[in-house]
ChimeraX commands (.cxc) that place a marker at each C-alpha (Angstrom):
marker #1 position -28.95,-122.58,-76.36 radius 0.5
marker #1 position -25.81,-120.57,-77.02 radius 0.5
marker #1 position -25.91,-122.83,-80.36 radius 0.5
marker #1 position -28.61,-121.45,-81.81 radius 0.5
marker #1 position -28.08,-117.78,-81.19 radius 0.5
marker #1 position -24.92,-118.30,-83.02 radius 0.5
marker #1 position -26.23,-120.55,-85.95 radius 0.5
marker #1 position -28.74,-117.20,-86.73 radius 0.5
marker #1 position -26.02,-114.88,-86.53 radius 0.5
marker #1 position -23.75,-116.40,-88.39 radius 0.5
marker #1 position -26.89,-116.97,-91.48 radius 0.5
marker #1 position -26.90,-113.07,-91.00 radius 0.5
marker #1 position -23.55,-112.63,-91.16 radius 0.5
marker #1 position -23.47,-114.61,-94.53 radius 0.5
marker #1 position -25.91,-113.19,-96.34 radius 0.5
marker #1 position -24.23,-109.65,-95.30 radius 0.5
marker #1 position -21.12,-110.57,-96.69 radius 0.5
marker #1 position -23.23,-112.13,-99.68 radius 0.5
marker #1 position -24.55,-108.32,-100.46 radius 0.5
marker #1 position -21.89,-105.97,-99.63 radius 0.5
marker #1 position -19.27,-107.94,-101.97 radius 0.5
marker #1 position -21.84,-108.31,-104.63 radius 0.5
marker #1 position -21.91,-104.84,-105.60 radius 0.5
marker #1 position -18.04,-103.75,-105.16 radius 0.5
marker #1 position -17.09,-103.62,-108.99 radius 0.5
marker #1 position -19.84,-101.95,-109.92 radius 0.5
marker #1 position -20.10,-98.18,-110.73 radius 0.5
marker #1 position -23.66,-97.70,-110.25 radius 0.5
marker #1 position -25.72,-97.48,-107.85 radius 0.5
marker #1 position -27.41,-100.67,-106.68 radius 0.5
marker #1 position -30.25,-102.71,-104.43 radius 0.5
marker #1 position -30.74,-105.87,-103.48 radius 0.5
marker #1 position -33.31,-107.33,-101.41 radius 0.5
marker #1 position -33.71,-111.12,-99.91 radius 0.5
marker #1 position -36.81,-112.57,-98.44 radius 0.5
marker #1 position -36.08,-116.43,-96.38 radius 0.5
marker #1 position -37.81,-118.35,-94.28 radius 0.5
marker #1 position -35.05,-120.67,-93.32 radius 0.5
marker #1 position -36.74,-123.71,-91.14 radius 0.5
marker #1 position -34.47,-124.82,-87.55 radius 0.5
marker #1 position -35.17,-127.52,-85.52 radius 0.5
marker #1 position -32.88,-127.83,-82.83 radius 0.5
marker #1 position -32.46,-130.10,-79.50 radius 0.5
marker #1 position -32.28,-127.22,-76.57 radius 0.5
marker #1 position -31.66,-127.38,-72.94 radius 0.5
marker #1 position -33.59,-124.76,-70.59 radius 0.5
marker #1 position -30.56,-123.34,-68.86 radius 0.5
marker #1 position -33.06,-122.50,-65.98 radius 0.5
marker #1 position -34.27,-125.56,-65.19 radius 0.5
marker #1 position -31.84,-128.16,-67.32 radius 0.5
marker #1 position -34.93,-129.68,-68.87 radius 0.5
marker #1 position -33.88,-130.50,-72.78 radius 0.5
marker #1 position -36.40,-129.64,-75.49 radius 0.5
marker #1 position -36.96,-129.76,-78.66 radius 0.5
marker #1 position -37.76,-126.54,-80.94 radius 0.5
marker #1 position -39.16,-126.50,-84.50 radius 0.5
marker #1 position -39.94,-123.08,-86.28 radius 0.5
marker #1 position -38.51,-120.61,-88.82 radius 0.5
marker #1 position -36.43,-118.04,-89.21 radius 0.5
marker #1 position -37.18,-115.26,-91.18 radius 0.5
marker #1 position -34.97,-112.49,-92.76 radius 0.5
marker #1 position -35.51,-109.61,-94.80 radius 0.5
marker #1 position -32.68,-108.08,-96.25 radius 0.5
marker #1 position -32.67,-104.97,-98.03 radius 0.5
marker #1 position -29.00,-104.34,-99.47 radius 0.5
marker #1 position -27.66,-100.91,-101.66 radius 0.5
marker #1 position -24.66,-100.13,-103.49 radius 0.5
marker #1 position -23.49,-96.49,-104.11 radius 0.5
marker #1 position -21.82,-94.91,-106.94 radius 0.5
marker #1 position -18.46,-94.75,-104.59 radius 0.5
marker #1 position -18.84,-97.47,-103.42 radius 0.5
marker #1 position -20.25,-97.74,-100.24 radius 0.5
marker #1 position -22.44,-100.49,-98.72 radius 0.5
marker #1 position -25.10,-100.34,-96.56 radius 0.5
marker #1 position -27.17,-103.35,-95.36 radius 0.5
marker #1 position -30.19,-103.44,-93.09 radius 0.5
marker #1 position -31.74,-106.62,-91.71 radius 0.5
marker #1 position -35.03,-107.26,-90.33 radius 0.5
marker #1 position -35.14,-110.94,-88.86 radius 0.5
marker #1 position -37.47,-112.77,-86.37 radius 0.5
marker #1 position -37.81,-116.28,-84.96 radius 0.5
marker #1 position -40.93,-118.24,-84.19 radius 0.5
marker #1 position -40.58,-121.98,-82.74 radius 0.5
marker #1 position -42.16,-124.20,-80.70 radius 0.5
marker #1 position -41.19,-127.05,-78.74 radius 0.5
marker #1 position -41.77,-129.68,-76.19 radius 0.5
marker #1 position -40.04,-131.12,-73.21 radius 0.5
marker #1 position -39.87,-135.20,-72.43 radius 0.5
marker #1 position -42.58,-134.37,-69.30 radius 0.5
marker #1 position -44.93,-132.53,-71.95 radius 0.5
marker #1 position -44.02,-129.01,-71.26 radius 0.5
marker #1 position -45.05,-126.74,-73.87 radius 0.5
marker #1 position -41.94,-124.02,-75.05 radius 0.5
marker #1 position -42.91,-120.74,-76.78 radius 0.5
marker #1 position -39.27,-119.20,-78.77 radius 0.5
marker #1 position -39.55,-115.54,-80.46 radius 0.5
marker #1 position -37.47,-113.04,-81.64 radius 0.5
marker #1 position -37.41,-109.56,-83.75 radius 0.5
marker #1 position -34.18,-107.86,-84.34 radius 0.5
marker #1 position -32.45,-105.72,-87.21 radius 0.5
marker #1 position -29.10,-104.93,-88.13 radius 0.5
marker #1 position -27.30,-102.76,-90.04 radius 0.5
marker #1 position -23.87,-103.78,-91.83 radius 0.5
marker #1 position -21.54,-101.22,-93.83 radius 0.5
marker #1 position -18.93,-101.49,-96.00 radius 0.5
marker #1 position -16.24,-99.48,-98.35 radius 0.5
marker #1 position -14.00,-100.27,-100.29 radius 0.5
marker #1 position -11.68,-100.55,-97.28 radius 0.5
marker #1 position -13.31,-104.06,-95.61 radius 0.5
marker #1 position -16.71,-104.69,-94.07 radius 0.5
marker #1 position -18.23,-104.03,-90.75 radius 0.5
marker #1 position -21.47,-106.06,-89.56 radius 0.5
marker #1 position -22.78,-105.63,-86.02 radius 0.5
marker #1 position -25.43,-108.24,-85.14 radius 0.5
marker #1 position -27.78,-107.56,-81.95 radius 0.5
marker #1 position -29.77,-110.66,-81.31 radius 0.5
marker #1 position -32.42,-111.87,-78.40 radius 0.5
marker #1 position -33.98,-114.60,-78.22 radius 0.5
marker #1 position -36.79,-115.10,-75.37 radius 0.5
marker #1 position -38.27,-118.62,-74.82 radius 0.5
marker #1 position -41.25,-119.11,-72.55 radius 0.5
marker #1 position -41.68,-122.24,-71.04 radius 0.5
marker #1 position -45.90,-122.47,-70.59 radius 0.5
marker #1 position -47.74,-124.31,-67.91 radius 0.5
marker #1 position -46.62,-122.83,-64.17 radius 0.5
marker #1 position -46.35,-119.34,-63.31 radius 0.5
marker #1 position -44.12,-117.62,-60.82 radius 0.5
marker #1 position -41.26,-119.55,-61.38 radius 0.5
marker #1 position -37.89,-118.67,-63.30 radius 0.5
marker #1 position -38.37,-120.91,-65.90 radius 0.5
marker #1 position -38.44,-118.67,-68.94 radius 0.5
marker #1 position -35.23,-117.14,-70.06 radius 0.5
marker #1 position -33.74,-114.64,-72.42 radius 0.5
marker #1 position -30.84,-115.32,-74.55 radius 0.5
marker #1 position -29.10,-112.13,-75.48 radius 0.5
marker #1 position -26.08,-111.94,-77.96 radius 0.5
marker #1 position -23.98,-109.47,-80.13 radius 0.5
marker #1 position -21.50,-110.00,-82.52 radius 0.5
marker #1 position -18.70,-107.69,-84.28 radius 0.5
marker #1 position -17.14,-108.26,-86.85 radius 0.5
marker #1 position -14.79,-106.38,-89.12 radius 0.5
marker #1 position -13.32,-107.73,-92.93 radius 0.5
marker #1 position -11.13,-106.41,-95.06 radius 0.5
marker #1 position -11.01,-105.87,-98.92 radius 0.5
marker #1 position -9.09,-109.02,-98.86 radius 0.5
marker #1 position -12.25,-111.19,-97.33 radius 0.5
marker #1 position -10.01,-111.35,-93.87 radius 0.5
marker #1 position -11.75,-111.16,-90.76 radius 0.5
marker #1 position -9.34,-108.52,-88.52 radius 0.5
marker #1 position -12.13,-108.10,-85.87 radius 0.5
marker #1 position -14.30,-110.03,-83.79 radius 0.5
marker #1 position -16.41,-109.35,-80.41 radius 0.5
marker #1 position -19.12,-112.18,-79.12 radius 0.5
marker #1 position -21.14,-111.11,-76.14 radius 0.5
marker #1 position -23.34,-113.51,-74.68 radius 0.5
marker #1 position -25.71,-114.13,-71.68 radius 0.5
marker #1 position -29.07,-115.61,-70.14 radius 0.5
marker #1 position -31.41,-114.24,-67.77 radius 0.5
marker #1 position -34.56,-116.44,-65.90 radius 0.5
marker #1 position -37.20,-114.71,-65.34 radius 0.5
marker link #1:1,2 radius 0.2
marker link #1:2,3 radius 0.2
marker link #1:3,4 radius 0.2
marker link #1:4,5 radius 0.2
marker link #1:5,6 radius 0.2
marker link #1:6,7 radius 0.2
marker link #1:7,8 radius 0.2
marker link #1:8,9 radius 0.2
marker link #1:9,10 radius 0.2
marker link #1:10,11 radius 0.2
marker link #1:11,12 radius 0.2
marker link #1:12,13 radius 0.2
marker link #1:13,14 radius 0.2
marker link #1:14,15 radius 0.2
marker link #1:15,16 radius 0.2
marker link #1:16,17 radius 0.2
marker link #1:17,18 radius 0.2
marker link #1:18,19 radius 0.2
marker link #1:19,20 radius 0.2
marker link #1:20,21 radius 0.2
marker link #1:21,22 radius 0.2
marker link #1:22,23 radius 0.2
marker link #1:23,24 radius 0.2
marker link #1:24,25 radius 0.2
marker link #1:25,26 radius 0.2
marker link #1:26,27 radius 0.2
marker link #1:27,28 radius 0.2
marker link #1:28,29 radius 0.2
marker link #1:29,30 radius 0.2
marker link #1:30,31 radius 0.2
marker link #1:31,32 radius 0.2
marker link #1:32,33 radius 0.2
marker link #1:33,34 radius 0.2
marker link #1:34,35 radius 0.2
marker link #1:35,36 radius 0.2
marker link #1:36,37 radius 0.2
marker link #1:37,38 radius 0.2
marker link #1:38,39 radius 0.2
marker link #1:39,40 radius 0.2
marker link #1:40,41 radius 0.2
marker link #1:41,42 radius 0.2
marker link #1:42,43 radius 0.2
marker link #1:43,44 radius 0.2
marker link #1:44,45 radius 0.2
marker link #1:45,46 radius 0.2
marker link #1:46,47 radius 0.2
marker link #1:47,48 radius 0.2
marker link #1:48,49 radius 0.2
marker link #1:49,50 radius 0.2
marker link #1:50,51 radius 0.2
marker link #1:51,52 radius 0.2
marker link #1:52,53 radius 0.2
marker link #1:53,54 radius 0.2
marker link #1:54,55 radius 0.2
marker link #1:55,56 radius 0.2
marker link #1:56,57 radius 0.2
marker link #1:57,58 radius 0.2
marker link #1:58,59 radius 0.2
marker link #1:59,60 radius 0.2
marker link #1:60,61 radius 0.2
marker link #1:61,62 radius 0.2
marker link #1:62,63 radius 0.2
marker link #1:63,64 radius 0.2
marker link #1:64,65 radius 0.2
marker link #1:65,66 radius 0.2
marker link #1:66,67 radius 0.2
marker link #1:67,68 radius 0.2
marker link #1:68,69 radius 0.2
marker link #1:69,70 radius 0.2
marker link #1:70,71 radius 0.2
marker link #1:71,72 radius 0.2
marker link #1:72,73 radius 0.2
marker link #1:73,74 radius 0.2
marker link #1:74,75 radius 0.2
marker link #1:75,76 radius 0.2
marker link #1:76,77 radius 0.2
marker link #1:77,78 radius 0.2
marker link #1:78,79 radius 0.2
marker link #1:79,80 radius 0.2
marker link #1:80,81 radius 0.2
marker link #1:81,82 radius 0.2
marker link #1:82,83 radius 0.2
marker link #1:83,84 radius 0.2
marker link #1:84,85 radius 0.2
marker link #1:85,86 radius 0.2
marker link #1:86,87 radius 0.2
marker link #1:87,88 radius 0.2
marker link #1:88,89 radius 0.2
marker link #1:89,90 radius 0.2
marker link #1:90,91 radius 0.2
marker link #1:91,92 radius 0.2
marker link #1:92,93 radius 0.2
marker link #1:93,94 radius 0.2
marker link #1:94,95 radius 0.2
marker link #1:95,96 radius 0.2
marker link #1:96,97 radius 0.2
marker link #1:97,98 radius 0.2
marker link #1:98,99 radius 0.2
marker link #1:99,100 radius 0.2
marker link #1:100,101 radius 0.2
marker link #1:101,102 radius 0.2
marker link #1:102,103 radius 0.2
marker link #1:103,104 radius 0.2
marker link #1:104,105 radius 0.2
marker link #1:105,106 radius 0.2
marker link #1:106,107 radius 0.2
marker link #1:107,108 radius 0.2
marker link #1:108,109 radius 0.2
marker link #1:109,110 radius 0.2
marker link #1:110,111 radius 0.2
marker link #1:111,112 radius 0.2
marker link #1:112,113 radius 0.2
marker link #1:113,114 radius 0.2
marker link #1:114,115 radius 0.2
marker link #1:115,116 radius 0.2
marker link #1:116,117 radius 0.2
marker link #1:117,118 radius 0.2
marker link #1:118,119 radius 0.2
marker link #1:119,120 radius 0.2
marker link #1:120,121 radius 0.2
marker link #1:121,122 radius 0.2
marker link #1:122,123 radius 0.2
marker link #1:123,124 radius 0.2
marker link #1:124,125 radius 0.2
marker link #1:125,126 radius 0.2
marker link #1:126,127 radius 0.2
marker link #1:127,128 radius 0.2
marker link #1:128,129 radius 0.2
marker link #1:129,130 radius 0.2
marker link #1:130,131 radius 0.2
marker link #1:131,132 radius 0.2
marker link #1:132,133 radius 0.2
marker link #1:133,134 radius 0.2
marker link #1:134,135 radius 0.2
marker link #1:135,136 radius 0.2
marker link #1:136,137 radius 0.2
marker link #1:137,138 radius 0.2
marker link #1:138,139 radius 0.2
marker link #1:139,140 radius 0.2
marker link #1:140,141 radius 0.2
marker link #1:141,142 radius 0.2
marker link #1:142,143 radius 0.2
marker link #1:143,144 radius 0.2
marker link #1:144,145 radius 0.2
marker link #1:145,146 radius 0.2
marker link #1:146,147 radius 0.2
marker link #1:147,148 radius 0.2
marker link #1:148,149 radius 0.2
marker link #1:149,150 radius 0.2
marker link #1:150,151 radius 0.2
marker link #1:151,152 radius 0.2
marker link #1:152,153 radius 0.2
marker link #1:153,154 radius 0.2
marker link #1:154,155 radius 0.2
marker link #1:155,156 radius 0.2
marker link #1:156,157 radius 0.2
marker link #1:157,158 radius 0.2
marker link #1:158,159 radius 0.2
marker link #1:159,160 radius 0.2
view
């Protein structure tokens, strides 16, 4: 599960550094905006119930980048999940997510702050903590030399 969560972060994390370094010589201002659908398929475990499934889906991220005249970047995300999947004993899993994120940037180094959760529903029976939530931030900081001086990773999972 925890794989995941970080896979999507880190495809955020890309295409922020991907927009605030494509603008840094310039002297105008600048925008930039990306539109994926990235597909995932991924083997999961249920780290409620330890049931392994399988989930197939996209993600989807809308990036809308600018560039000042001085400089500055600013970055703002819009991203979302939707899978399905199914268990070995037929149970039917339901995975969505819609975040945003904002990354900024000078001509000092980079700072992107990625807030992510991820809630999977596990359909059939009701009543019983079988669903969870996947929550997860990361923090990072680069500077003008592409060096990463900064990094905080915050994860849990709740059954509900």
């Amino acid at each position: 599960m925890r794989r995941i969560v970080v896979v999507l972060g880190v495809a955020v994390l890309m295409a922020a550094t991907v927009v605030l370094t494509a603008g840094t010589a310039l002297a105008q201002a600048e925008t930039a905006t990306f539109n994926e659908w990235i597909p995932i398929s991924e083997e999961l475990e249920n780290n409620c119930t330890e049931e392994p499934f399988t989930l197939e889906g996209t993600f989807h991220m809308l990036l809308h980048g600018t560039t000042t005249e001085n400089g500055n970047q600013y970055a703002l995300y819009h991203h979302n999940v939707q899978a399905e999947g199914v268990s070995p004993s037929g149970a039917k899993y339901v995975a969505t997510s819609v975040d945003q994120t904002l990354s900024t940037g000078d001509l000092t180094g980079n700072t992107h702050t990625v807030s992510a959760r991820l809630k999977i529903h596990r359909q059939g029976e009701g009543g019983t903590e079988e669903d969870f939530i996947a929550r997860s931030i990361f923090h990072v900081m680069q500077n003008v030399n592409g060096e990463w001086t900064a990094q905080v990773e915050y994860f849990e999972i709740e059954c509900r």
